[in-house]
C-alpha positions in Angstrom: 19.4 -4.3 21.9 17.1 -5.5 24.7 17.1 -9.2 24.8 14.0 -9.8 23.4 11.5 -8.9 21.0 10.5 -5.6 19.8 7.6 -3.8 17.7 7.7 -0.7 15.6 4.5 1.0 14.4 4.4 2.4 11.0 3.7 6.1 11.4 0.9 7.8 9.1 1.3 8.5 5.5 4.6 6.0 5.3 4.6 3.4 2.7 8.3 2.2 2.4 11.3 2.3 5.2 14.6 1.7 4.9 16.6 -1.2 7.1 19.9 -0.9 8.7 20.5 -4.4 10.4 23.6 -5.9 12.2 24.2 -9.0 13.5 25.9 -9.5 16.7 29.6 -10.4 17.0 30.8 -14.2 18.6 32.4 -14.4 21.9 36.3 -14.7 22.4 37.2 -17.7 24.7 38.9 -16.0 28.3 42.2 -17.4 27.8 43.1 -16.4 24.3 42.5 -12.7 26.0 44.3 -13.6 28.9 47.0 -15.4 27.9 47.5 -14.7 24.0 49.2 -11.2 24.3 48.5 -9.6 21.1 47.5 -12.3 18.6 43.9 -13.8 19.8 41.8 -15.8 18.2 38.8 -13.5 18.7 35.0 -14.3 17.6 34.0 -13.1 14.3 32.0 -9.6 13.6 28.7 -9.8 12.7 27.5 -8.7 9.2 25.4 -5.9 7.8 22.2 -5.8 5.5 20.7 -3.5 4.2 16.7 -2.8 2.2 14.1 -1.2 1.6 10.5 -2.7 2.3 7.2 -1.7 1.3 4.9 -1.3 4.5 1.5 -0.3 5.2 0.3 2.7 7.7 -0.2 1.8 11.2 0.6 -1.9 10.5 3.4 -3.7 13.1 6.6 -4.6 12.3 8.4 -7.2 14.6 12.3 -6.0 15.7 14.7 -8.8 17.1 18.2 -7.4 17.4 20.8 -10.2 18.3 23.1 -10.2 21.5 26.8 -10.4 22.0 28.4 -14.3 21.6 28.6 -15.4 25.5 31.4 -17.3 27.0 28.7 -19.3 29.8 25.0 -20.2 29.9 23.0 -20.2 27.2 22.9 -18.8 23.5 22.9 -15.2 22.7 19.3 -13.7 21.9 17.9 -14.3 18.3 19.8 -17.5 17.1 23.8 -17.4 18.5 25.3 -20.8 19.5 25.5 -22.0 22.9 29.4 -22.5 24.2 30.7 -25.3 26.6 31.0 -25.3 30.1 34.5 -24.3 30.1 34.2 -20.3 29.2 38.4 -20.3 29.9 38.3 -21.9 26.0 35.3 -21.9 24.8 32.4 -19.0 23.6 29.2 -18.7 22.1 27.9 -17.2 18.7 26.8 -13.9 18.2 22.6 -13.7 17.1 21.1 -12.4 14.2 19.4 -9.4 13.9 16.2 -9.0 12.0 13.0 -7.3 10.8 9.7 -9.2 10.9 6.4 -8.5 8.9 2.9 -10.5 9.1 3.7 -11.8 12.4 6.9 -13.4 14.6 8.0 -16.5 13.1 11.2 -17.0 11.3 8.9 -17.2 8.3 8.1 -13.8 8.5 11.7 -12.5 8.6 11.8 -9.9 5.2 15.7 -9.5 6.1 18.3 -11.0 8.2 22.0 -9.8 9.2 24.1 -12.8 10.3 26.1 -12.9 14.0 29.9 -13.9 13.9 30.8 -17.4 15.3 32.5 -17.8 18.6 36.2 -18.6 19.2 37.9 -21.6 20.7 41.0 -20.6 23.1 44.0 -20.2 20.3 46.3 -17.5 19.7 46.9 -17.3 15.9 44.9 -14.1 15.1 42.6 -15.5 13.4 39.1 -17.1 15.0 35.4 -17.3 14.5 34.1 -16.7 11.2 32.2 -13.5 10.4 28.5 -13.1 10.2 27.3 -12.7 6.1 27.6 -11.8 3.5 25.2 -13.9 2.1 27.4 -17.2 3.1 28.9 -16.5 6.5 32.6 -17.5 6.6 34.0 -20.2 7.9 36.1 -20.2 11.1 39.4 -20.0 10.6 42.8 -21.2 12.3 41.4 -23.6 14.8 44.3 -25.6 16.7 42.4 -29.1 14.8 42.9 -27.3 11.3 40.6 -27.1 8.5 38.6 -30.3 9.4 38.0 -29.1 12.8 36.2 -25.4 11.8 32.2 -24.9 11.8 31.0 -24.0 8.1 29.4 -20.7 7.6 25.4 -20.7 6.8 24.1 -20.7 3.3 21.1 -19.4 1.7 19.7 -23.0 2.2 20.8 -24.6 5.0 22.8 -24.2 8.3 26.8 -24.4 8.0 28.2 -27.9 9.0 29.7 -28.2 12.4 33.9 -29.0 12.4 34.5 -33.2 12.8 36.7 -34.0 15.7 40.4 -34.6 14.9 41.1 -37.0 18.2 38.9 -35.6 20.7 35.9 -37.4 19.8 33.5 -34.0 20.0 32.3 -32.5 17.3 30.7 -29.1 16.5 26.6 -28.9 16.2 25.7 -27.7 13.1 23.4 -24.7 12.4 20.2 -24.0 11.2 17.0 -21.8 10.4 17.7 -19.1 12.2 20.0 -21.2 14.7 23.9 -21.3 15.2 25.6 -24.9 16.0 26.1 -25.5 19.9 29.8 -26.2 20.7 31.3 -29.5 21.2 30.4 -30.6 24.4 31.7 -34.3 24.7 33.5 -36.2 25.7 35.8 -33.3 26.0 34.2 -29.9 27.4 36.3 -27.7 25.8 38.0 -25.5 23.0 35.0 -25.2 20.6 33.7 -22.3 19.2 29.6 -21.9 18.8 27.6 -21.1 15.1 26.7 -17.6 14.7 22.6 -17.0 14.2 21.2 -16.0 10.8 18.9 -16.3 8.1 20.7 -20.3 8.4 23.0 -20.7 11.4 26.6 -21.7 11.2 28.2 -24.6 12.5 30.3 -24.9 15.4 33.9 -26.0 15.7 34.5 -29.4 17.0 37.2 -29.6 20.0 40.1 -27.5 19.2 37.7 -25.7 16.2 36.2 -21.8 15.6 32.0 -21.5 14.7 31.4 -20.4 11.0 28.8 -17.3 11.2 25.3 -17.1 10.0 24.3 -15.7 6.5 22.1 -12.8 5.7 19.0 -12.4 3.9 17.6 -9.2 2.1 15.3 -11.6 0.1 12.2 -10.2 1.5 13.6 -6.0 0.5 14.3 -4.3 -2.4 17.8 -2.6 -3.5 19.4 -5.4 -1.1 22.7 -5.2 -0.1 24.9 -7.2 2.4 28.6 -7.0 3.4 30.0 -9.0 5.9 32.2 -8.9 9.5 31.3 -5.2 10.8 30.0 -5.2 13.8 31.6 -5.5 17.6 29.7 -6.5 20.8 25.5 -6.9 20.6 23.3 -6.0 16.7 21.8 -3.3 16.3 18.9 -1.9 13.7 17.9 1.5 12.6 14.4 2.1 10.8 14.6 5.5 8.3 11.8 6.7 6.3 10.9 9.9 4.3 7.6 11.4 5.2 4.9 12.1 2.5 4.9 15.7 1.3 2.9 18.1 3.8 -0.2 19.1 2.1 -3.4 20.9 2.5 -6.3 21.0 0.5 -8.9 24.5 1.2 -12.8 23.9 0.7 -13.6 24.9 -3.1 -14.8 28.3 -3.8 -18.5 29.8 -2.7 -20.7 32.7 -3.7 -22.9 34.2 -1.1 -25.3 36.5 -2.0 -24.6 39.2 1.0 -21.7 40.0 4.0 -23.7 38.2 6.9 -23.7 35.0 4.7 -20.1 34.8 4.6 -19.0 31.6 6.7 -17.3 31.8 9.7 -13.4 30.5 9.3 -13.5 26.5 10.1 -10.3 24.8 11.0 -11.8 21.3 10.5 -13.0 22.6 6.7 -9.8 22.0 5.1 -8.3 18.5 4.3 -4.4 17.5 5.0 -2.0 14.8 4.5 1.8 13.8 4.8 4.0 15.3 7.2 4.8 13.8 10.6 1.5 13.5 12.7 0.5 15.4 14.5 -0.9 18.3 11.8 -2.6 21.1 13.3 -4.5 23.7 11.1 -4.7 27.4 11.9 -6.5 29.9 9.8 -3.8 32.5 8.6 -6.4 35.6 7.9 -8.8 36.7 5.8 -8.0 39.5 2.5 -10.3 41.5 1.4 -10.6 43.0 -2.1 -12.3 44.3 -5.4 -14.9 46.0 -2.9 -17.2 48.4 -4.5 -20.1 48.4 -2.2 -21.1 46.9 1.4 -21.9 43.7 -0.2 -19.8 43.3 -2.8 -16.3 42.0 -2.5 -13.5 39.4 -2.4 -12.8 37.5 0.3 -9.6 34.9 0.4 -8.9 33.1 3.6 -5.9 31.1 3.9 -5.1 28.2 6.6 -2.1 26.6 7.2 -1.0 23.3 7.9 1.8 22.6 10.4 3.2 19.4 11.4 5.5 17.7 14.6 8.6 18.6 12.9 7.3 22.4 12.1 7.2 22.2 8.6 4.5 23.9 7.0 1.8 24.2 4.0 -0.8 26.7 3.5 -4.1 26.9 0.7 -6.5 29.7 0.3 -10.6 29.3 -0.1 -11.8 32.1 -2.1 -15.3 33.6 -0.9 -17.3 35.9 -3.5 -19.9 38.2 -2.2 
């Protein structure tokens, strides 16, 4: 996690990656720390996708991991819901985390792992709902009740924010890529913010917990997403297999006497796979079946080693 956007080059020889994405977990209001003992409402845990996409070599992939749910100031990176101005009992949404191909824009998103909803300041052990799953879960005993909790995102639209039950405020609701704000009038307080994702989840109005935001593995293959594991800021982890090391010698040659047989030539063979950097060494040369000055069997063999010390070797066969 770094706050903002990051970019991934695809190495040589690597057409396909796997994705390991998490969304960020919400924010838990001060006071339900503070004052609840040991049953908080605490911000729900953001959820977990995982892919595989097809890439191309040396092409750019776009990285925004989501931040940690805040209890001041504005959202958390990459889509979490802003909370009130009261961070005693209220707190923001966690943000999405994501993988980007073919540019920045939340078009280009290939797979999303929702951030968990923020918490309003209650102590029934229960709280913001967690990031997707492909729905993100509702919030979940808010002091307003069922009416008062932010819906979780869908895989077509943001999760409705809570409606007031007597306050008058209620929750934002979420959006592409966006979680719901908290309620912010005419009562400042007690309102857990939307956790970012694919869609956002809504807030909770006054007295209400944020629903998270859903995941995506629409843009991956073999796509799987489970809800609710992650604590504190996303993360994502990139793993590939590289190509098999190969190397290819240059074909056979006949030379018609011992002063015409070529000098050894690094740069002669051809190679692929591996982890760049691949350096080629020529192993020695074998002489046999040598019945005269100028008549024998030459077979020279190079070999191929690349950054991870794996190895490959090919012999070139000279006739004189």
């Amino acid at each position: 996690y770094t706050g903002g956007m990051q970019t991934w080059v695809v190495p040589a020889g690597i057409t396909s990656i796997t994705i390991d994405a998490y969304g960020a977990a919400g924010a838990t209001a001060l006071n339900s720390v503070n004052v609840c003992g040991g049953s908080p409402d605490r911000g729900g845990l953001g959820g977990y996708a995982k892919g595989t996409l097809t890439v191309t070599p040396g092409e750019t992939l776009n990285i925004f991991v989501g931040g940690a749910g805040q209890n001041s100031g504005a959202g958390a990176f990459n889509g979490g819901g802003a909370p009130c101005g009261d961070p005693n009992t209220c707190s923001g949404g966690g943000g999405a985390s994501d993988v980007r191909q073919g540019g920045s824009a939340l078009a280009n998103r290939r797979i999303v792992a929702g951030g968990g909803a923020g918490a309003e300041y209650s102590c029934g052990g229960q709280g913001g709902g967690a990031g997707g799953g492909l729905t993100g879960s509702n919030g979940l005993g808010g002091d307003c009740g069922a009416v008062g909790e932010g819906f979780g995102g869908t895989q077509a639209a943001g999760g409705n924010g809570g409606t007031n039950c007597g306050f008058g405020g209620n929750g934002g609701s979420g959006s592409l890529g966006q979680g719901g704000n908290s309620s912010l009038s005419p009562f400042s307080g007690h309102s857990g913010a939307g956790g970012g994702g694919y869609y956002g989840g809504g807030a909770g109005s006054v007295d209400g917990h944020g629903g998270g935001g859903s995941s995506y593995i629409g843009g991956v293959t073999s796509g799987s997403t489970t809800p609710g594991l992650r604590t504190g800021n996303g993360n994502i982890c990139i793993s590939y297999a590289a190509a098999p090391l190969t190397i290819t010698c240059p074909a056979p040659v006949t030379v018609g006497c011992a002063t015409s047989v070529p000098a050894p030539d690094i740069n002669a063979p051809t190679k692929s796979g591996g982890c760049p950097p691949l350096v080629v060494t020529h192993r020695g040369d074998v002489i046999t079946n040598q019945t005269c000055a100028n008549r024998y069997t030459v077979t020279r063999t190079y070999r191929v080693t690349d950054a991870c010390q794996a190895t490959a070797e090919c012999t070139q066969i000279i006739t004189v």
